[in-house]
VOBABA-528694 format. One line per field, with one value per residue: residue number from 1; chain; residue in one letter; z, y, x of N, C-alpha, C in turn. Coordinates in pm, whole numbers. Atoms other than C-alpha are relative to their C-alpha. Layout:
REM residues N
num = c(NUM  ...)
chaine = c(A  ...)
residu = c(A  ...)
n.w = c(Z  ...)
n.v = c(Y  ...)
n.u = c(X  ...)
ca.w = c(Z  ...)
ca.v = c(Y  ...)
ca.u = c(X  ...)
c.w = c(Z  ...)
c.v = c(Y  ...)
c.u = c(X  ...)
This chain:
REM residues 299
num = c(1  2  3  4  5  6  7  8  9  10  11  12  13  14  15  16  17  18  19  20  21  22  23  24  25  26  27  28  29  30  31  32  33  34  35  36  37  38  39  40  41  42  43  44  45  46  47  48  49  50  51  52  53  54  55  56  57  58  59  60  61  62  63  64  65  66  67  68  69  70  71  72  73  74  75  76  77  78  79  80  81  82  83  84  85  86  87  88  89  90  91  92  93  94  95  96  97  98  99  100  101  102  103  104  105  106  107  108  109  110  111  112  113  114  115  116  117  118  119  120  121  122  123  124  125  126  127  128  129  130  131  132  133  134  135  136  137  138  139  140  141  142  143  144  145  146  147  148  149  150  151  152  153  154  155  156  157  158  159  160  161  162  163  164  165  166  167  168  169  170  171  172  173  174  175  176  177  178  179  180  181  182  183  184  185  186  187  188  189  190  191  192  193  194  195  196  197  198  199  200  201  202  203  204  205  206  207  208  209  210  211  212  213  214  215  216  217  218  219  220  221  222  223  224  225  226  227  228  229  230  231  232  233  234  235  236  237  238  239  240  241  242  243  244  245  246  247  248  249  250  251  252  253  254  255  256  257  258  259  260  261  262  263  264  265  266  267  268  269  270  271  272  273  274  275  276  277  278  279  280  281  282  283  284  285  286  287  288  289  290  291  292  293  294  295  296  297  298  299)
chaine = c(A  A  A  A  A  A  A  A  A  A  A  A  A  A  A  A  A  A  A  A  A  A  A  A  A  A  A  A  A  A  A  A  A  A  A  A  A  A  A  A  A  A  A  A  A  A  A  A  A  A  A  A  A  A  A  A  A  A  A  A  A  A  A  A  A  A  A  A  A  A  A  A  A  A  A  A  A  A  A  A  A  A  A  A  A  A  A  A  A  A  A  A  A  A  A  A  A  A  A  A  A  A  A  A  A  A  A  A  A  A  A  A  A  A  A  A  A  A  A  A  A  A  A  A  A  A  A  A  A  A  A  A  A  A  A  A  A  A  A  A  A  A  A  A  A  A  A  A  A  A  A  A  A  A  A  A  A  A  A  A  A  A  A  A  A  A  A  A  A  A  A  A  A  A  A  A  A  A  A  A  A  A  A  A  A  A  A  A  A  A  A  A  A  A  A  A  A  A  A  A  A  A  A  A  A  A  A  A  A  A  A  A  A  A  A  A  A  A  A  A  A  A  A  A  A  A  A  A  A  A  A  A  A  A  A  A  A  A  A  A  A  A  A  A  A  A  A  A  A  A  A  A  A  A  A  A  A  A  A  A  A  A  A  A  A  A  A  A  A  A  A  A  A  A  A  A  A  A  A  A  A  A  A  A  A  A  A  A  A  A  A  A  A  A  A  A  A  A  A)
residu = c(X  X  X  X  X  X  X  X  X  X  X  X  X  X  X  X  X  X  X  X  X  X  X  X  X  X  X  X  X  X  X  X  X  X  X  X  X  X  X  X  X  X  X  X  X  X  X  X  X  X  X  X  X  X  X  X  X  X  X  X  X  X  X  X  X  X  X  X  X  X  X  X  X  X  X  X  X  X  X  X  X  X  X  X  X  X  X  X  X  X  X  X  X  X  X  X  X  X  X  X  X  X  X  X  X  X  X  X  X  X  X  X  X  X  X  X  X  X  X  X  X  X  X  X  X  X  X  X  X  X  X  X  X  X  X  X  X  X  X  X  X  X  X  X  X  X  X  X  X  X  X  X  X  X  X  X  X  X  X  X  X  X  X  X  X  X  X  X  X  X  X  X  X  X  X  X  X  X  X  X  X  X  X  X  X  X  X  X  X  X  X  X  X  X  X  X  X  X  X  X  X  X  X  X  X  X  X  X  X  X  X  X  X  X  X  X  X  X  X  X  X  X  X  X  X  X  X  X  X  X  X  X  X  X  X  X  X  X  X  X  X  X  X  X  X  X  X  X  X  X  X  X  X  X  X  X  X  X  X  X  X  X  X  X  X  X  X  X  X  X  X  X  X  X  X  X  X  X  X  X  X  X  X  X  X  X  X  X  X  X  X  X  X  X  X  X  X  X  X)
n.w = c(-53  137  8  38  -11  89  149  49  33  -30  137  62  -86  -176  -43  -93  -58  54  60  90  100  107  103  98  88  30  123  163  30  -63  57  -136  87  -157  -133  -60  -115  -43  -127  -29  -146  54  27  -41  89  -30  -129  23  -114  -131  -90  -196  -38  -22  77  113  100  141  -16  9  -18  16  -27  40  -12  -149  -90  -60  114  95  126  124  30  -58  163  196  96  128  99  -21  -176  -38  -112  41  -90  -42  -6  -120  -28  -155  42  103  121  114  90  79  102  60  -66  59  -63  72  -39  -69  -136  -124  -76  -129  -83  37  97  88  117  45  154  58  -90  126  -46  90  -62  -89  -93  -54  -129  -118  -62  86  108  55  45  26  148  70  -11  150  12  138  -30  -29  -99  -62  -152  -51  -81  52  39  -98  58  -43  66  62  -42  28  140  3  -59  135  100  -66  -61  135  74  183  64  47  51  -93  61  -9  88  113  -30  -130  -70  -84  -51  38  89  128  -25  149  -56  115  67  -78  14  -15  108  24  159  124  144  54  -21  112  98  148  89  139  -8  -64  -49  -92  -28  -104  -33  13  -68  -22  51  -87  -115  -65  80  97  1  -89  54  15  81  21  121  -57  122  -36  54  56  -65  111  -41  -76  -71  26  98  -41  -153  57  -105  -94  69  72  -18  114  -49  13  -72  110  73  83  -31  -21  -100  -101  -152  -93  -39  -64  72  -115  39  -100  56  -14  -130  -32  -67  -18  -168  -69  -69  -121  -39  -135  -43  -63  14  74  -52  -2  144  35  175  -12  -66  35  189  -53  -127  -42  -10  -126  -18  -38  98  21  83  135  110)
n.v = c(70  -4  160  32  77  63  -39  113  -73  13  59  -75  -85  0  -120  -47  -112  36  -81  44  -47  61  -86  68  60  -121  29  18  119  37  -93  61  66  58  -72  -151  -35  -92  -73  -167  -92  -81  138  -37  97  -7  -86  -144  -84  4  107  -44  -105  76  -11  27  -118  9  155  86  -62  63  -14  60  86  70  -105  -73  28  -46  107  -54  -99  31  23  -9  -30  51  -59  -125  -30  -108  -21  -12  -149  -110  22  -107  44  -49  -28  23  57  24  68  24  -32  -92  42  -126  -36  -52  -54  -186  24  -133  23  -101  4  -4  70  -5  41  -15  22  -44  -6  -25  -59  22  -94  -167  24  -146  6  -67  -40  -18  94  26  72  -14  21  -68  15  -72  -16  11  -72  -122  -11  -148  -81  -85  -82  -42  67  -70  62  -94  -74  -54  -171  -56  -111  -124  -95  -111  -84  -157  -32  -44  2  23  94  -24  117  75  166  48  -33  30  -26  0  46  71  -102  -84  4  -83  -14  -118  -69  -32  -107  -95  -108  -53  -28  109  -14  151  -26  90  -20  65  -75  -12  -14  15  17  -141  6  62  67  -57  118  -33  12  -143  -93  5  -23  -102  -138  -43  -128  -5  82  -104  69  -54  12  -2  67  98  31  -130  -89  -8  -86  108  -44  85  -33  -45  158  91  43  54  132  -26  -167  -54  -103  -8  -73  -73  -22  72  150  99  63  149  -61  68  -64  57  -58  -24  -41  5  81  -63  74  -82  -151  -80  33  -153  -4  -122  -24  -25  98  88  163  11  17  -130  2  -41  59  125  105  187  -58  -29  71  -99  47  -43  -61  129  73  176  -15  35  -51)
n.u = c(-116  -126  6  -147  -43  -100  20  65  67  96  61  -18  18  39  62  8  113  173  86  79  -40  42  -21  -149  81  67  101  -11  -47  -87  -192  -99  -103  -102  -80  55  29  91  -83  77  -79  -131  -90  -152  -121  -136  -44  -12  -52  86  119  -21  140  131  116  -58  -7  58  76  -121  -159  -169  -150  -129  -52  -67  -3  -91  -118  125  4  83  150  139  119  -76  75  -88  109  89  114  110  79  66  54  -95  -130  -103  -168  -53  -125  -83  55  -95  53  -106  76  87  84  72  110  102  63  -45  -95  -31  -135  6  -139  -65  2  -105  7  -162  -6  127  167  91  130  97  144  -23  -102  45  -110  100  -94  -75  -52  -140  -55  -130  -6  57  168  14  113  59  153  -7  -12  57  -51  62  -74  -128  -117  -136  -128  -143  -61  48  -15  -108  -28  105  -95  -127  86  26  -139  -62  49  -3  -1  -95  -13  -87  -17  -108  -74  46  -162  -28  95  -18  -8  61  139  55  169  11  196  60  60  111  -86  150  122  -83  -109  -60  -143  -81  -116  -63  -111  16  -137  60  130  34  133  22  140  0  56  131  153  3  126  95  -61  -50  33  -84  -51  -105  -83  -126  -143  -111  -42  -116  -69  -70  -130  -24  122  106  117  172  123  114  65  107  99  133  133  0  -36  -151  -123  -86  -185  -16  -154  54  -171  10  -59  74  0  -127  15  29  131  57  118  81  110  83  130  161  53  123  -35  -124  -96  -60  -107  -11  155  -20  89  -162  -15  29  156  8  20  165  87  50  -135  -16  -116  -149  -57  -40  -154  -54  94  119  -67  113  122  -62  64)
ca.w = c(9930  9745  9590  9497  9330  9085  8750  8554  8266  8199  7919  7697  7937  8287  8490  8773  9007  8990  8808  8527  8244  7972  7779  7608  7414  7276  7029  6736  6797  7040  7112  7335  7167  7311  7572  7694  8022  8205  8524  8718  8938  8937  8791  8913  8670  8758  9059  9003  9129  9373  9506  9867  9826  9964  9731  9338  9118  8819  8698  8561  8698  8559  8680  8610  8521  8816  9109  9167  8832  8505  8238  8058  7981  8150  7830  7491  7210  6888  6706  6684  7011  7021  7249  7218  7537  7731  7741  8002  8053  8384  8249  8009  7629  7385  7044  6802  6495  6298  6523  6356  6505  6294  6551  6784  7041  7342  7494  7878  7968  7854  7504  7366  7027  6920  6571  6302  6418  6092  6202  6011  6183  6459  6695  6996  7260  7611  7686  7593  7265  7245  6945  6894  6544  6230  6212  5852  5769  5460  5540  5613  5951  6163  6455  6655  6918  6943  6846  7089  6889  7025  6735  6521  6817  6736  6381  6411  6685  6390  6171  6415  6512  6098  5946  5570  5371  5272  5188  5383  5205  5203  5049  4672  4691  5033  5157  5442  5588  5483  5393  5176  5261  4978  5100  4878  4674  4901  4770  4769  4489  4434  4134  3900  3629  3369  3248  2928  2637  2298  2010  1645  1760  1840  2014  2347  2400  2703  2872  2741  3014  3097  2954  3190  3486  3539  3447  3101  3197  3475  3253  3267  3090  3142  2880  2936  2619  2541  2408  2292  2344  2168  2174  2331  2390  2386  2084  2189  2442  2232  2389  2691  2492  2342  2358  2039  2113  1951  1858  1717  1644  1389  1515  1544  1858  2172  2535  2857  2969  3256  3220  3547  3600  3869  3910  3925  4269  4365  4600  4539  4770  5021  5145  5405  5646  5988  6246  6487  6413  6056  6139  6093  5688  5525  5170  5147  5430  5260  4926  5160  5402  5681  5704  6079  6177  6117  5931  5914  5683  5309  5035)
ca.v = c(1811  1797  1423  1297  1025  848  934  784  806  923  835  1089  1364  1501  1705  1868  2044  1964  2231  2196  2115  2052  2315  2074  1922  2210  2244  2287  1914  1793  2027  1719  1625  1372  1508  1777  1900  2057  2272  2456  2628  2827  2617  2645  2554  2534  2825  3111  3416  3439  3102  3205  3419  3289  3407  3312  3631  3473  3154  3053  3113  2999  2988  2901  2545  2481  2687  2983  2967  3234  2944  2784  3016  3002  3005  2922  3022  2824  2951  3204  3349  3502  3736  3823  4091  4312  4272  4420  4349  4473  4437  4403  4321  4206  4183  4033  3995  4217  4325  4441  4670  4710  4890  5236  5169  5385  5391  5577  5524  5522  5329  5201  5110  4981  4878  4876  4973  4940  5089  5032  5219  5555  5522  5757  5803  5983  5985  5987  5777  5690  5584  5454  5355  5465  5569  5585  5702  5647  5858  6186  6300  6548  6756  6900  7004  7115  6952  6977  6887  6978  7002  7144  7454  7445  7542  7773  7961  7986  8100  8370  8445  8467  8591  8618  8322  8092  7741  7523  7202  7043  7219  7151  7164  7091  6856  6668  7032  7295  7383  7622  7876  8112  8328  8422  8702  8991  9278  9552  9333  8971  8926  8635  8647  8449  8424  8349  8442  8610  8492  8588  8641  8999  8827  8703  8454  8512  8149  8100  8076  8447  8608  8472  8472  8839  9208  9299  9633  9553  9365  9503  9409  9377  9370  9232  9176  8939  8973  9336  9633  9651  9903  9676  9825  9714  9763  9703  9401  9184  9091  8984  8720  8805  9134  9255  9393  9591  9686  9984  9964  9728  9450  9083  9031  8810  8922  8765  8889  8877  8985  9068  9129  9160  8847  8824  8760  8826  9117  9321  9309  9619  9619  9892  9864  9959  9697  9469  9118  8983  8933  9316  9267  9471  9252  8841  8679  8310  8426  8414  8203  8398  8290  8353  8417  8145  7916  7596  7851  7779  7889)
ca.u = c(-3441  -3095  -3011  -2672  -2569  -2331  -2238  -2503  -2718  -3032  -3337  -3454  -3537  -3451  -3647  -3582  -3834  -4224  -4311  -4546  -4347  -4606  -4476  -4219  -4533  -4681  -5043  -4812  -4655  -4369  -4064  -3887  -3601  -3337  -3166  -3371  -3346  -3596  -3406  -3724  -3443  -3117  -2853  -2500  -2213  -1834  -1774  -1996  -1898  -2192  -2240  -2132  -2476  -2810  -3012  -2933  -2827  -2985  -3164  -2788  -2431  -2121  -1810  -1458  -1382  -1166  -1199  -963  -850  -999  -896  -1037  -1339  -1643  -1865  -1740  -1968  -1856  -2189  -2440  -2602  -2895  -3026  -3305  -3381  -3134  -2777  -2580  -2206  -2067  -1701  -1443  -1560  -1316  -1421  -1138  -1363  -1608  -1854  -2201  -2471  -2791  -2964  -2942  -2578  -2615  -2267  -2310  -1927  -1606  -1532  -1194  -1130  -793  -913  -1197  -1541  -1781  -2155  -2452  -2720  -2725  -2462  -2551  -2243  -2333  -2004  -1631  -1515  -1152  -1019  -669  -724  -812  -1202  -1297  -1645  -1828  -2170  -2229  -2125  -2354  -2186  -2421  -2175  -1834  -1535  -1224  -887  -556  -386  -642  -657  -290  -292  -589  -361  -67  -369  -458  -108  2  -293  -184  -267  -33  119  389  575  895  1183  1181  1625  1649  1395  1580  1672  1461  1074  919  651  465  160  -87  -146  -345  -471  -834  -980  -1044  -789  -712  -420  -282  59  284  527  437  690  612  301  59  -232  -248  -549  -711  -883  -1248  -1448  -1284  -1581  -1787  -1516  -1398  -1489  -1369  -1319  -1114  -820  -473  -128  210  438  768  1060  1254  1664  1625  1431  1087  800  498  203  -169  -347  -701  -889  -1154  -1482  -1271  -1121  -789  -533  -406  18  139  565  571  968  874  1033  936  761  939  764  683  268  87  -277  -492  -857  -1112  -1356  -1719  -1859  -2187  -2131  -1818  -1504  -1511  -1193  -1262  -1591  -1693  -1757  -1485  -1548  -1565  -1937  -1972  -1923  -2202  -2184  -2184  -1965  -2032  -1834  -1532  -1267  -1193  -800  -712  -1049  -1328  -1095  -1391  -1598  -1630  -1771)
c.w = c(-111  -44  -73  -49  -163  -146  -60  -141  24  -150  -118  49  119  -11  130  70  -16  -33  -111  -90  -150  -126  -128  -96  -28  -116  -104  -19  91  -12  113  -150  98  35  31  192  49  164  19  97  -17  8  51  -101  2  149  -6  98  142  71  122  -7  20  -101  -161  -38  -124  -46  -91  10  -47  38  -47  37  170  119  26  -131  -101  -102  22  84  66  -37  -83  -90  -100  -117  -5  123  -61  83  -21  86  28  14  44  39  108  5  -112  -132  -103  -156  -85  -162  -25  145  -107  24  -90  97  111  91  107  91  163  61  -126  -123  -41  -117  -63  -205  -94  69  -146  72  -135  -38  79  74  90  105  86  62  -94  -70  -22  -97  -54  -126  -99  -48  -141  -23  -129  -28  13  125  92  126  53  131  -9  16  75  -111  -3  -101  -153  53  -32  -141  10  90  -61  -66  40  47  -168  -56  -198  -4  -74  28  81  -49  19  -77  -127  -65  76  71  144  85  2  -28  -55  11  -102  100  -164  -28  97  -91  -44  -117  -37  -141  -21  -119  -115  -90  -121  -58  -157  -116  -134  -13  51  90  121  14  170  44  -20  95  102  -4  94  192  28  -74  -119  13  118  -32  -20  -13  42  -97  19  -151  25  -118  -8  75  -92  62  10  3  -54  -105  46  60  -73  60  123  -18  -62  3  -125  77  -116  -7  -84  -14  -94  -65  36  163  79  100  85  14  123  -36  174  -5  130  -11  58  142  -21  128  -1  97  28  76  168  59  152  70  105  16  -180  -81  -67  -160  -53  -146  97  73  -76  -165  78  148  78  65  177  77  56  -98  -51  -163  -156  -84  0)
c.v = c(-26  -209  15  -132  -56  69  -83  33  -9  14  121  110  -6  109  13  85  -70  128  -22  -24  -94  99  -101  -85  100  -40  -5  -102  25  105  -82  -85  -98  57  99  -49  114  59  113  91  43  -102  37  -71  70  85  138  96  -1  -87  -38  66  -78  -5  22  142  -30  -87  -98  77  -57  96  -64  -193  -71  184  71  34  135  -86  -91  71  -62  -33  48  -24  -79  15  86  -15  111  39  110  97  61  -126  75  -100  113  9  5  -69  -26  -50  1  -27  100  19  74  29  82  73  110  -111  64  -50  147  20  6  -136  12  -50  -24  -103  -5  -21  7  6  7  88  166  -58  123  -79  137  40  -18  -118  23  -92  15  -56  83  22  48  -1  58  52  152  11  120  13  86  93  47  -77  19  -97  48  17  57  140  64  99  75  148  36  64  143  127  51  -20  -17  -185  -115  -174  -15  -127  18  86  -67  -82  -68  -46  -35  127  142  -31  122  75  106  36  68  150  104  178  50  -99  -140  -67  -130  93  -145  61  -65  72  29  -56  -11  -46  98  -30  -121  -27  -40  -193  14  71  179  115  15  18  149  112  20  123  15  -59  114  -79  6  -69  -56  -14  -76  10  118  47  -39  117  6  139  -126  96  38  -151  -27  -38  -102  -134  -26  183  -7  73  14  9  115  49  -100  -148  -108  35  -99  51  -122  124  -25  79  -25  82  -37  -120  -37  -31  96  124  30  9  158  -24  49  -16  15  -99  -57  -114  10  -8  67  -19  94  -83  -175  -18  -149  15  -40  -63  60  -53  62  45  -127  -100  -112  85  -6  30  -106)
c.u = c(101  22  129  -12  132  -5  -117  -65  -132  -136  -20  -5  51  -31  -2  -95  -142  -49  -39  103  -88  19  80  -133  -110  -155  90  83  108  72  47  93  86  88  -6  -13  -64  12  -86  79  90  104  137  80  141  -57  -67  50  -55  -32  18  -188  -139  -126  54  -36  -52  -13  125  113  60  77  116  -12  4  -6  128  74  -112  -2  28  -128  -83  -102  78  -118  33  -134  -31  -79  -86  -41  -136  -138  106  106  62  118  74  155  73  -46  87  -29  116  -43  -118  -109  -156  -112  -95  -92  37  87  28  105  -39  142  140  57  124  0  103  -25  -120  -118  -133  -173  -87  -101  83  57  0  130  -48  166  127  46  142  71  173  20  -15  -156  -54  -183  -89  -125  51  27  -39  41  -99  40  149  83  115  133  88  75  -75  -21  132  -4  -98  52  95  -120  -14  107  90  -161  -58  6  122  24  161  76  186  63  53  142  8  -61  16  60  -63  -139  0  -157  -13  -177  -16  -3  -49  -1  -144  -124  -12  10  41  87  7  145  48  108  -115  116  -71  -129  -49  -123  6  -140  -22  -99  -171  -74  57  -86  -107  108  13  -49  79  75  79  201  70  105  94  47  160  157  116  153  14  -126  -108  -57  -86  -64  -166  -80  -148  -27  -152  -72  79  79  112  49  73  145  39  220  24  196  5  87  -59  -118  -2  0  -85  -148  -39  -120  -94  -132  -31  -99  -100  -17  -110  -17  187  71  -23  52  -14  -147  -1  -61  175  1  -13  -139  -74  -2  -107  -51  -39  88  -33  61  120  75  60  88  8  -111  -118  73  -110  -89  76  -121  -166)
């Protein structure tokens, strides 16, 4: 039977219901503190949603304050909550501080994210993740499926569409109207250079670690002069390591060089092979980025 009456108070305990409650004096000493209440039944507080329904949705409802109204809040937290089984949320979640999940987050639905998300642990999503922030990620990141990104199919469609290699930036002159594109190099063999002036000087020095970078016997000169004529040539090519020049008009020398060589890879470029994907290769495909092709791969 229901009982009503006056505001009032009441001593150190209430208890509602006759159901046992000798739990509150446990073997390992008292747990009754003052002002424990002991509610064996489903509690109603403010308007829950359900309390038209005959049969209680859950051994506590809240509702709004004042009826008809969403504020104030229904439950205000001003500490730490623990929970300490399942947690299921049926709507809208707003988190305005840090949030942080030390253990697996299986997302089954649709997830927004309009600002930092810091993750501790495995973070498994089932479905789609939208973020409108920035998602910065300080781990390793394993893809086990495929990646859809509209404007990453874009540039991979210029890639495939302008195969040669090749670089894109602001104009150097002309920034606020113009850019600036330079493709690379192409050409049967893969070639490194370096580049300088001789002056009152017969010996171009070639970069140490040359010896070990490129074929010696692939190194070739140009000779360029500088104010007048001269009569360059190459004397002879030192373990790979310097170029003797000659002038044999016995004039100072004062020339611009470039110096080109083949360099090492572990299987040799063959330009030419039979096959109709890149696939088809017969040496190493992982030596090489296949520009307009498989752009992701890398050495």
């Amino acid at each position: 039977m229901s009982h009503h009456s006056a505001i009032s108070q009441v001593g150190d305990k209430l208890i509602v219901g006759l159901v046992d409650t000798a739990f509150i004096a446990g073997s390992t000493g008292s747990k009754l503190f003052p002002g424990t209440s002991v509610l064996n039944g489903p509690v109603y507080i403010g308007l829950p949603p359900a309390a038209g329904s005959p049969v209680p949705t859950a051994n506590c409802m809240i509702g709004p304050p004042v009826p008809g109204t969403s504020f104030p809040a229904s439950l205000e937290v001003s500490g730490i909550s623990n929970i300490l089984g399942t947690l299921n949320v049926a709507a809208i979640s707003n988190f305005t501080g840090i949030s942080n999940f030390t253990a697996v987050v299986t997302m089954s639905s649709l997830e927004v994210k309009n600002g930092i998300d810091v993750k501790n642990a495995l973070n498994l999503g089932n479905a789609t993740t939208c973020s409108n922030a920035p998602v910065v990620i300080n781990g390793p990141l394993i893809v086990e499926g495929p990646i859809t990104c509209a404007w990453l199919e874009a540039r991979l469609k210029i890639a495939e569409a302008l195969p040669a290699k090749s670089f894109d930036i602001p104009h150097p002159s002309k920034p606020n109207t113009h850019r600036l594109r330079y493709v690379c190099l192409e050409g049967p063999e893969i070639g490194t250079y370096v580049r300088g002036s001789l002056v009152n000087s017969d010996t171009i020095e070639l970069p140490y670690y040359w010896k070990d970078l490129v074929y010696p016997e692939s190194i070739s000169v140009n000779l360029t002069p500088i104010g007048f004529y001269q009569d360059l040539y190459v004397d002879k090519i030192e373990w790979g390591t310097r170029i003797k020049i000659k002038n044999n008009s016995g004039t100072a020398i004062n020339c611009y060089y470039t110096v080109f060589a083949e360099r090492k890879t572990k299987d040799k470029l063959q330009p030419e092979y039979e096959g109709k994907t890149p696939d088809d290769y017969p040496g190493k495909n992982d030596e090489y980025s296949i520009s307009g092709w498989n752009y992701d791969r890398r050495i």
